[in-house]
LUMLOVO-891136 format. One record per residue (C-alpha): residue in one letter; x, y, z. Coordinates in steps of 0.2 Angstrom, whole numbers, padded with zeros to 4 digits, always signed. Layout:
residues N
AXYZ;...
//
This chain:
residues 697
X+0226-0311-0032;X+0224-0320-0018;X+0225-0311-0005;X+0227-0292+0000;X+0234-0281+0012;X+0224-0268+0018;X+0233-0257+0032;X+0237-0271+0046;X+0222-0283+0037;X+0223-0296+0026;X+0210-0301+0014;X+0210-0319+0008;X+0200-0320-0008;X+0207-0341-0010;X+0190-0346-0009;X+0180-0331-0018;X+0171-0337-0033;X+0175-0319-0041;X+0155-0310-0039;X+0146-0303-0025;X+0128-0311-0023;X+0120-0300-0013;X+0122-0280-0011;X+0113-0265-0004;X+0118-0257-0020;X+0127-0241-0022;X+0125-0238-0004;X+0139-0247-0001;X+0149-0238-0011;X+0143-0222+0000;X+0150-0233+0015;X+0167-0239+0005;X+0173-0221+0003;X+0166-0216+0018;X+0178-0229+0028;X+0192-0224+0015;X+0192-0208+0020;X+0186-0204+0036;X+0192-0209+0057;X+0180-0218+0067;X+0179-0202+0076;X+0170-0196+0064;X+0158-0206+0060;X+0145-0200+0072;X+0145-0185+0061;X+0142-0193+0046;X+0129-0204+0051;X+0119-0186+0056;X+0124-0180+0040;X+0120-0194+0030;X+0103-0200+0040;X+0103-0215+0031;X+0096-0231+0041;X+0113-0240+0032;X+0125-0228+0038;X+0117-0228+0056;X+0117-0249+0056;X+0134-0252+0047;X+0144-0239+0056;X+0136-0235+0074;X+0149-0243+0086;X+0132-0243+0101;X+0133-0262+0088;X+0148-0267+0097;X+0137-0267+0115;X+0131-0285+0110;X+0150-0292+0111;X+0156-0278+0120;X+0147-0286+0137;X+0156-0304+0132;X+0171-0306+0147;X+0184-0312+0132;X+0200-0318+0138;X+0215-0305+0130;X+0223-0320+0122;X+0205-0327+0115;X+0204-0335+0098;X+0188-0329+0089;X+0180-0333+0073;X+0165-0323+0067;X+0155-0330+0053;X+0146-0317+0042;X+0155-0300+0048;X+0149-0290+0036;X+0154-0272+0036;X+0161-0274+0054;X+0151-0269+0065;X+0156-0279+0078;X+0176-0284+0070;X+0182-0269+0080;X+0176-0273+0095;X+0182-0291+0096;X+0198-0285+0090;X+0202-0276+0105;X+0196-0288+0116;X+0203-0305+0109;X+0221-0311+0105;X+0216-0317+0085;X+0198-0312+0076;X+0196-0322+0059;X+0183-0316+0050;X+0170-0325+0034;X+0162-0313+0024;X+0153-0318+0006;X+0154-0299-0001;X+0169-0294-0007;X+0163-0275-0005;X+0157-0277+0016;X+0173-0285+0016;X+0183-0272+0010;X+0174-0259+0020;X+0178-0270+0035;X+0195-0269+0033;X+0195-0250+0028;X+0188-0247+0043;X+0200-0257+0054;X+0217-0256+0045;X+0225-0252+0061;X+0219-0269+0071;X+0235-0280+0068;X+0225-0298+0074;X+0212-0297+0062;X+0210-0307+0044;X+0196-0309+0031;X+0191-0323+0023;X+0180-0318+0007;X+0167-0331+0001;X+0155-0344+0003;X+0158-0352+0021;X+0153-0370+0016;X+0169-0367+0004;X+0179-0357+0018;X+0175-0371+0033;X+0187-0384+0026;X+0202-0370+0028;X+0197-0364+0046;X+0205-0368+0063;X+0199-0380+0076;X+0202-0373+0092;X+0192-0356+0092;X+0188-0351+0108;X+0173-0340+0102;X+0163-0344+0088;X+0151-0327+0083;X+0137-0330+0074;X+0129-0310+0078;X+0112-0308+0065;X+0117-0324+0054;X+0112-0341+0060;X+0094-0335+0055;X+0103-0336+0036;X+0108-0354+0037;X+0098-0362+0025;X+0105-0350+0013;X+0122-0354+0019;X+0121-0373+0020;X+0104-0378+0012;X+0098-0397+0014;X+0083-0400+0025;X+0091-0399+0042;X+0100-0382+0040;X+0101-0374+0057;X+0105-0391+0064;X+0119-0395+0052;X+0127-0376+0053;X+0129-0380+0072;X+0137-0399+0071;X+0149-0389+0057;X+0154-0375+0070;X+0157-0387+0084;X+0169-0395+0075;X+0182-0378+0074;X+0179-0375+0096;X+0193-0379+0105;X+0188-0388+0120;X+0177-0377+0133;X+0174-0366+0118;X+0158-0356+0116;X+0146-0352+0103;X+0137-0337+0102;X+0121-0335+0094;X+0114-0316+0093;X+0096-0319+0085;X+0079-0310+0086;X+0063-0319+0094;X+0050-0321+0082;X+0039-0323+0097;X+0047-0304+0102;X+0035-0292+0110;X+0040-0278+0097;X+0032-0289+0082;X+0014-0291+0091;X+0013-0272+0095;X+0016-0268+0078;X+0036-0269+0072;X+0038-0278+0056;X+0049-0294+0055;X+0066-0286+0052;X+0073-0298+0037;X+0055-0299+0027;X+0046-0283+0029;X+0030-0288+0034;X+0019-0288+0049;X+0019-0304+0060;X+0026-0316+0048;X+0036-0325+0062;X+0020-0324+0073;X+0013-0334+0060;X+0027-0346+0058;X+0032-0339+0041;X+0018-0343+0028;X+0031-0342+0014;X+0047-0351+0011;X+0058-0336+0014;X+0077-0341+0014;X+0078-0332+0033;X+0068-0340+0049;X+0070-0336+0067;X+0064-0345+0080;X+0055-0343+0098;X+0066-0351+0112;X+0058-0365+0114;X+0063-0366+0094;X+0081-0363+0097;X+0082-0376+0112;X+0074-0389+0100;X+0090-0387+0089;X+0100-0388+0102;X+0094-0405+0108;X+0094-0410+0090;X+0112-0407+0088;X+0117-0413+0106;X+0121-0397+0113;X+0117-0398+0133;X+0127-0386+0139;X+0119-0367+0133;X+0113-0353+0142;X+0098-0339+0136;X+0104-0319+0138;X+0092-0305+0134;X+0098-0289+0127;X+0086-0277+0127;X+0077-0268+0116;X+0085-0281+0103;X+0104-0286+0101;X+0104-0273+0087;X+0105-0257+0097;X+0106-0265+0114;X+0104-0255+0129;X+0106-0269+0142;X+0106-0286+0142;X+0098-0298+0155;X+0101-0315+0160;X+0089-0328+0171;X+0097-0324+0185;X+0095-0306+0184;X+0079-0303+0175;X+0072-0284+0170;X+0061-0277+0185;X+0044-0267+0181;X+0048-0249+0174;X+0063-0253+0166;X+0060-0257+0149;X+0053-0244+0143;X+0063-0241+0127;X+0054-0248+0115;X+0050-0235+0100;X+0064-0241+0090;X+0057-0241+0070;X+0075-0234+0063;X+0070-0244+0044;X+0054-0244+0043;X+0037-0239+0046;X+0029-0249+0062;X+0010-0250+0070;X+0008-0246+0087;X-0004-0258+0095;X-0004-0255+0110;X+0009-0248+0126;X+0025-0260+0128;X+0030-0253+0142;X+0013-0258+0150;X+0015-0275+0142;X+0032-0279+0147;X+0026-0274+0165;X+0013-0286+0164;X+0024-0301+0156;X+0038-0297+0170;X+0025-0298+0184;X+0019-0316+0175;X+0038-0321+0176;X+0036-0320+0156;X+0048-0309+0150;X+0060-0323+0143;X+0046-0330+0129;X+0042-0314+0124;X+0062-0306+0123;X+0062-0295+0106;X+0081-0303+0104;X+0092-0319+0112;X+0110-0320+0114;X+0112-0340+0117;X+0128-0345+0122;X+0133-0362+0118;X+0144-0369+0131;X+0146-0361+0149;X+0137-0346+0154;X+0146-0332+0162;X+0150-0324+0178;X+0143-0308+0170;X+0125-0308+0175;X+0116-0291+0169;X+0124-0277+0159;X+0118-0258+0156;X+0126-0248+0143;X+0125-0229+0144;X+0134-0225+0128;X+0121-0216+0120;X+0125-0198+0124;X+0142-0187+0128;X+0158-0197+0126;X+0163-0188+0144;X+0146-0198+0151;X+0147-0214+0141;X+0150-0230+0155;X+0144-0246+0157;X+0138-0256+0170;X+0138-0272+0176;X+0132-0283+0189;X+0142-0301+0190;X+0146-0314+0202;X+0161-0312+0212;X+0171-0326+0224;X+0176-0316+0239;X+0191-0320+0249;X+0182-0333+0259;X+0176-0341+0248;X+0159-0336+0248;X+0151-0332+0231;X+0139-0314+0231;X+0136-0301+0218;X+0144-0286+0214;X+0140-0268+0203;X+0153-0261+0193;X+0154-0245+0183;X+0167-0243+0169;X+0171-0228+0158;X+0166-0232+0139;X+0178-0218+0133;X+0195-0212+0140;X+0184-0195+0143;X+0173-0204+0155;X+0184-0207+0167;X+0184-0192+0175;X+0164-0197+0177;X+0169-0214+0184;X+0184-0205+0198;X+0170-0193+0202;X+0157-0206+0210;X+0170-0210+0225;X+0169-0193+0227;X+0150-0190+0227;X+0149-0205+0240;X+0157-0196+0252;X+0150-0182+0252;X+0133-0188+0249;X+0134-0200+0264;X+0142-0183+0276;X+0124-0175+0269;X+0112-0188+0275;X+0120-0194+0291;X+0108-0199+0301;X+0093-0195+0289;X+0088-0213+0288;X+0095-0212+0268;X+0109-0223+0267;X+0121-0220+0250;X+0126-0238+0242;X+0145-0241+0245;X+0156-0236+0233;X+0176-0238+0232;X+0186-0234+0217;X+0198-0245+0209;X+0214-0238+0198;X+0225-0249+0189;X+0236-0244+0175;X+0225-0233+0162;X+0209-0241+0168;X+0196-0237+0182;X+0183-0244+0189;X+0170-0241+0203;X+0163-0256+0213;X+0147-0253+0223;X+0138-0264+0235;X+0122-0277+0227;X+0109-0270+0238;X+0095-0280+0239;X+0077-0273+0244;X+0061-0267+0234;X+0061-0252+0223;X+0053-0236+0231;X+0045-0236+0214;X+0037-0252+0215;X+0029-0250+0233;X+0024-0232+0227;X+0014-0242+0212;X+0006-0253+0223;X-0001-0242+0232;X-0010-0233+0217;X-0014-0250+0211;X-0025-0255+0226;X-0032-0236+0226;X-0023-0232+0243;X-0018-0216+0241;X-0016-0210+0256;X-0003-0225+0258;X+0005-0217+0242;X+0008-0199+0249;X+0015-0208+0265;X+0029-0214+0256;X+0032-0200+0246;X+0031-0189+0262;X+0043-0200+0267;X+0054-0199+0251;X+0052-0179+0255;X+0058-0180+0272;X+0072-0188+0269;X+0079-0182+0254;X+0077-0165+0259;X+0088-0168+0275;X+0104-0157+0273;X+0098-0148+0260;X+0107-0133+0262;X+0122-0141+0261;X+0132-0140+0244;X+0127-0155+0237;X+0115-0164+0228;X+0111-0181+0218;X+0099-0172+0204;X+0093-0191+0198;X+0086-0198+0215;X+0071-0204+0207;X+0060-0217+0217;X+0066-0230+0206;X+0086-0228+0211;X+0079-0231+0229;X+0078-0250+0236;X+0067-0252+0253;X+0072-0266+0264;X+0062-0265+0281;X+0067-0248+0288;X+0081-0248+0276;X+0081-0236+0262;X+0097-0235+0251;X+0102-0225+0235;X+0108-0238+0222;X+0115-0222+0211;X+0122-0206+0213;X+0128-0204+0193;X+0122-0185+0193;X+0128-0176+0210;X+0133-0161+0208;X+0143-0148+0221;X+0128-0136+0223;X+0111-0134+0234;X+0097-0138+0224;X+0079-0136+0229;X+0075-0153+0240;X+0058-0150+0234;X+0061-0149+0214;X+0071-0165+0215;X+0056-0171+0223;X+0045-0164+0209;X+0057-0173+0197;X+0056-0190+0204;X+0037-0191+0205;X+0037-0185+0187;X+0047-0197+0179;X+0035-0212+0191;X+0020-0203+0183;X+0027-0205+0167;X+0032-0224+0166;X+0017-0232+0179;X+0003-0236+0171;X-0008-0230+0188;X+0000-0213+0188;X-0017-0202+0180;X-0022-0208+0199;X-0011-0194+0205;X-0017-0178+0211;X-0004-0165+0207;X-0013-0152+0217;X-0011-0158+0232;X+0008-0164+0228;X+0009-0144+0223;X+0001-0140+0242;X+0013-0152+0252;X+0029-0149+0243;X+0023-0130+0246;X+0026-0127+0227;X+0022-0113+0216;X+0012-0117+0199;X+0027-0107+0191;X+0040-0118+0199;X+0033-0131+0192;X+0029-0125+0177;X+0048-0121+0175;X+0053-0139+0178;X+0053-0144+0159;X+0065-0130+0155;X+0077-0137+0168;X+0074-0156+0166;X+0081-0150+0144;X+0094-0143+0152;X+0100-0156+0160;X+0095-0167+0148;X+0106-0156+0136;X+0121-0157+0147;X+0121-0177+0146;X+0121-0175+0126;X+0132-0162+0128;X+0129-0160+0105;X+0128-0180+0106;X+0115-0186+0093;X+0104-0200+0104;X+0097-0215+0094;X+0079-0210+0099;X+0084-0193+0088;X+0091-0202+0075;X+0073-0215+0073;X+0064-0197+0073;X+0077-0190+0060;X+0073-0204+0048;X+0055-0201+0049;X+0047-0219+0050;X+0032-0220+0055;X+0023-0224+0069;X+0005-0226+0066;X-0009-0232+0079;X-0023-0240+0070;X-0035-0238+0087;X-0035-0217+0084;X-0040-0221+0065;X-0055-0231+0067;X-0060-0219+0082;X-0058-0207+0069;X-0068-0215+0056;X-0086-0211+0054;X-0098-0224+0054;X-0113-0217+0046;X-0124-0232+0053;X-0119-0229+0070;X-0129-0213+0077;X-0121-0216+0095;X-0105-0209+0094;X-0098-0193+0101;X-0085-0184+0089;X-0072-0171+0097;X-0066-0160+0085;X-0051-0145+0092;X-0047-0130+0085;X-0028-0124+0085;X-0034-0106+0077;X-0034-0114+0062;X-0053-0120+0062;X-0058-0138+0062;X-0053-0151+0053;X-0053-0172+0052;X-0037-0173+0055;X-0038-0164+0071;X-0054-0176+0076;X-0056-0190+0086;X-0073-0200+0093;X-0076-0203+0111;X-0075-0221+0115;X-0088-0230+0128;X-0095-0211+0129;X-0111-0219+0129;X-0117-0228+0146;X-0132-0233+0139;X-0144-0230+0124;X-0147-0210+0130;X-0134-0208+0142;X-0119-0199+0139;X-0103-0195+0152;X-0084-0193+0147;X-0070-0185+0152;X-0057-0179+0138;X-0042-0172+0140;X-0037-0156+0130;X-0023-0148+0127;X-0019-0130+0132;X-0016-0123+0114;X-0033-0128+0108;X-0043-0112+0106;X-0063-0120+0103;X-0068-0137+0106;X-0083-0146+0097;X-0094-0160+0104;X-0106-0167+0090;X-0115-0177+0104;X-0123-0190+0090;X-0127-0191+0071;X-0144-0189+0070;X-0157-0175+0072;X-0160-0176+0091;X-0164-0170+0108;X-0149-0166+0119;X-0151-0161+0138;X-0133-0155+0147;X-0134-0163+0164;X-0115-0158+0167;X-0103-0147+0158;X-0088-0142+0166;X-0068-0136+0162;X-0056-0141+0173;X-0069-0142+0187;X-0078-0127+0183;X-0097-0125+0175;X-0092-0120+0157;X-0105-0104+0154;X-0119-0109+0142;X-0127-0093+0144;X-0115-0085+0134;X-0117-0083+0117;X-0098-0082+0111;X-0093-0094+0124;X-0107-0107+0119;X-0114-0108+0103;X-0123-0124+0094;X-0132-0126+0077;X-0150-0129+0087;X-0160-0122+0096;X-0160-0117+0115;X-0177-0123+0123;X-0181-0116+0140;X-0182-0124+0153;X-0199-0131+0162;X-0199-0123+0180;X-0189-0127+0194;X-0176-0137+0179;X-0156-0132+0180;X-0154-0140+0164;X-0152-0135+0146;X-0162-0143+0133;X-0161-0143+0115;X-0165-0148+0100;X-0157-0151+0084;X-0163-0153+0065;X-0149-0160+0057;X-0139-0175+0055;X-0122-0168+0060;X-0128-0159+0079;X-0114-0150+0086;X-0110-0140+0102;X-0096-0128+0101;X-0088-0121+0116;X-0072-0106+0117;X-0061-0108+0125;X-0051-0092+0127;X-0059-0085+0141;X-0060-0102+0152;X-0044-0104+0166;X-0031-0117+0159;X-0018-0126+0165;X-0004-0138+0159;X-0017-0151+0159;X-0036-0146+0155;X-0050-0160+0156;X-0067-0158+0150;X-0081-0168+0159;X-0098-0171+0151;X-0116-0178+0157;X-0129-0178+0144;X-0146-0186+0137;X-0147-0187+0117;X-0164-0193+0113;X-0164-0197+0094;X-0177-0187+0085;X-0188-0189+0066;X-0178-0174+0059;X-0195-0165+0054;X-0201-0166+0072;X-0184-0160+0076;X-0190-0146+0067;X-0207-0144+0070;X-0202-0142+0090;X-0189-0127+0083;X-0202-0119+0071;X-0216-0121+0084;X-0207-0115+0101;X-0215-0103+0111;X-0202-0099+0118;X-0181-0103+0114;X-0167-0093+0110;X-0157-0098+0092;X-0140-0096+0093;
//
């Protein structure tokens, strides 16, 4: 049989050599009868169900945001080389006029076409594509190559692989075609915090240039722009999707290049167990501020030919299909002449357009609200042809209030800080009593220019008052939790000036799950999914904190109790708590369910004087034997000294402190200030025995 018709695709097997040479096994028989017998709709479902990492890859359709973003022409011929189980088929269909597809698996294929038999413009060629290339067209538009050029050597072999794949592939473009090369970085951020290289398994093979001869290689940039040379190619633009092309987010290009704070989505282990070596967040701020970001991309889309008008894309399809849109920032050629950038926002599903019409609205009534209040709402109009919408908002150019209120907390000018957040408060609360509310007007949505403050997004308004002062309670807790100066904050007096109660603000969590909730709306998010499957994250710095190093004596163990008693695993060591060889200070943070707290100050027999102990600001009670109790001995005190002295005889000294009767809050911190003087243990016990005067606890 050479070839077969499934639905509205047709499967060409001319060039099959009859056996598939590489399967995931019986999993894709799993993903055969799934396609066989189940819609698209349903595959959501399923994937929960299932929570597999090959159901969630194979069948997500958040894969098709790496195409989806591409502007294709309706009538655009596309080939796509190595399109497995067809992630991405579907959504090329719908947006080309042709899609051929080359596929070596007989079983992806067959999945592929199970799972689009309605798409009329779509065929599959099964086999080897060195055997395939002879029979393919010459004048594709678009030539995909999504997850596969790193596979070349296995797909061509010789010694110039990647080189020769490309010369073969220019050949079948029609003239002002484009390649498109979808590829992670082996330079990528992820793999030095601690991600393992995606095709071998292992940690930092790419960083190190791949030791082995693995039959798969991906390369830095710089890598992929030597190819390029090599086979001639001068016409090619870099784009970044974001957190890889995999499960892309947004993607970036050099003319619009992330800001600090917004990549910040970078926990994404959904196959296997990872490290965490340190905070990407942090480090992507860092790379952004050194203009960095392109070298250390975890992915590049590199498109060979012209770049596109399309200049940044943000995907919000990871939650209800009522909220799922896209957004995009591309040149436009107004009717002058003059070339400028616009923002537009279009509904991902046919629900979502109701979300889309309802930002015209919320302008409106948004700008009505703050009339006069110095807050200025980015223009929106909305645009209705047909069956689509689309809302177009101004490019606002400007600083983000987020990266002005950083500043200040960088250079320690806090009272600069609480200016401009006085300020935010002044004029978002203007017209609060009015019906009407953007619930997201976080600092980060704000652009300063001059005097000028404007909203860049009012996605979330809702036609109710809400507390001015919650909102502003919102905004500065999502700041706190993505700058890397936000400890620097001191909530209290945020609490005093936004004349907050500690139970309001207690209550916010509860109302931020809420809302949180109603953007799922029963949607299963892909950072749900990475916890479902239960890799691992594991942080080598907490385990040699945790390791006891008998040879060490200067090193301060916490150890919490839950109401469970202590254990190792809930145990960590102090790091730097020693200034010097004696002195000890720290300040540890501990959380509100932990019942007793124990400080072994050292591990040898030793003196200890307590300088300093307080809870949240408050001396901590040593005076009181079920609040403070040690395994040594109280000594007292010479006259006219305020602090206690004791002394311990063993190896393993520890001070244990209750915590039951001591006044929490959300976030308790426990400061120490104390001398150890190490001590022979039989002195130590000699000066316990030999006391005239101690109390033994």
């Amino acid at each position: 049989m050479m070839q077969e018709k499934i639905g509205k695709i047709t499967l060409d097997y001319s060039r099959y050599s009859g056996q598939d040479f590489y399967s995931d096994g019986a999993i894709e028989d799993e993903l055969l009868e799934t396609v066989q017998n189940h819609s698209e709709e349903e595959f959501m479902r399923i994937i929960r169900e299932k929570n597999s990492w090959p159901f969630l890859y194979h069948l997500s359709y958040l894969r098709e945001n790496i195409v989806d973003w591409v502007p294709m022409d309706k009538g655009a011929k596309v080939l796509e080389v190595g399109s497995g189980c067809g992630a991405i088929t579907g959504a090329l269909s719908r947006k080309a006029g042709e899609v051929t597809c080359v596929e070596l698996s007989k079983k992806r294929s067959l999945i592929n076409a199970y799972r689009h038999r309605d798409c009329d413009n779509v065929t599959i060629h099964v086999g080897n594509f060195k055997d395939i290339e002879q029979d393919l067209d010459t004048d594709y538009d678009y030539i995909c190559l999504i997850g596969v050029f790193e596979y070349a050597k296995s797909y061509i072999g010789g010694n110039t692989p990647f080189e020769d794949f490309l010369q073969i592939l220019k050949a079948h473009l029609a003239a002002g075609g484009r390649i498109l090369i979808a590829i992670e970085n082996k330079l990528g951020l992820k793999y030095f915090a601690g991600c393992r290289e995606d095709h071998v398994g292992t940690f930092f093979d790419g960083i190190e240039n791949y030791k082995a001869d693995e039959g798969v290689r991906t390369f830095s940039g710089t890598g992929l722009q030597r190819i390029m040379k090599n086979c001639g190619v001068d016409e090619y633009h870099f784009y970044y999707p974001y957190p890889d092309y995999k499960f892309m987010t947004a993607v970036y290009s050099d003319e619009y290049l992330p800001k600090k704070g917004e990549l910040a989505l970078n926990y994404r282990n959904f196959d296997k167990d990872r490290m965490l070596l340190f905070d990407e967040t942090l480090a992507f701020n860092g790379l952004i501020e050194d203009e960095l970001f392109p070298v250390f991309s975890n992915s590049y889309m590199v498109v060979l030919g012209d770049g596109f008008d399309v200049k940044f894309t943000k995907y919000s399809n990871d939650r209800a299909e009522k909220y799922q849109i896209k957004t995009e920032i591309q040149k436009h050629v107004t009717r002058d002449g003059a070339c400028e950038m616009q923002v537009s926002k279009y509904p991902m599903k046919d629900e979502a357009k109701k979300h889309i019409l309802a930002l015209g609205d919320a302008y409106g009534k948004l700008r009505d609200r703050y009339e006069g209040s110095g807050l200025e709402m980015n223009g929106c109009t909305i645009e209705e042809h047909c069956d689509s919408v689309c809302a177009r908002l101004e490019y606002v150019e400007g600083i983000p209030l987020s990266d002005l209120m950083n500043q200040c907390l960088q250079r320690d000018d806090m009272e600069g800080f609480y200016a401009l957040f006085g300020e935010y408060v002044a004029k978002s609360s203007y017209g609060e009593s009015v019906p009407v509310a953007d619930y997201d007007m976080i600092f980060a949505n704000i652009y300063v220019s001059g005097d000028k403050w404007t909203v860049l997004d009012y996605e979330w308004t809702f036609d109710r008052q809400v507390s001015a002062k919650l909102l502003a309670y919102r905004a500065l807790c999502y700041f706190a939790k993505e700058s890397e100066y936000g400890q620097k904050i001191d909530w209290n007096r945020i609490l005093r000036e936004l004349k907050l109660s500690k139970e309001e603000a207690d209550a916010y969590p509860e109302e931020e799950q809420e809302f949180q909730n109603l953007v799922a709306d029963n949607h299963c998010s892909l950072e749900q999914m990475r916890v479902a499957l239960g890799n691992q994250m594991w942080e080598p710095q907490k385990s040699l904190e945790s390791y006891p190093d008998a040879t060490n004596v200067h090193r301060v163990q916490i150890y919490e109790d839950y109401g469970e008693g202590y254990s190792e695993e809930h145990s960590y060591f102090v790091r730097e708590a020693y200034q010097s060889e004696k002195d000890i200070v720290f300040d540890i943070k501990v959380d509100s369910s932990v019942t007793m707290l124990r400080i072994d100050p050292s591990m040898c027999s030793c003196m200890v004087k307590i300088r300093s102990l307080t809870f949240n600001g408050e001396d901590i009670p040593c005076n009181k034997r079920k609040q403070f109790i040690i395994n040594g001995t109280i000594l007292k005190p010479a006259k006219g000294e305020t602090s206690l002295c004791l002394v311990f005889s063993t190896d393993d000294p520890n001070i244990n402190i209750s915590l039951e009767k001591l006044k929490k809050q959300e976030e308790n911190v426990l400061h120490a200030e104390l001398e150890m003087i190490r001590v022979p243990d039989y002195i130590a016990r000699d000066m316990e025995n030999g006391a005239a005067r101690y109390i033994r606890q």
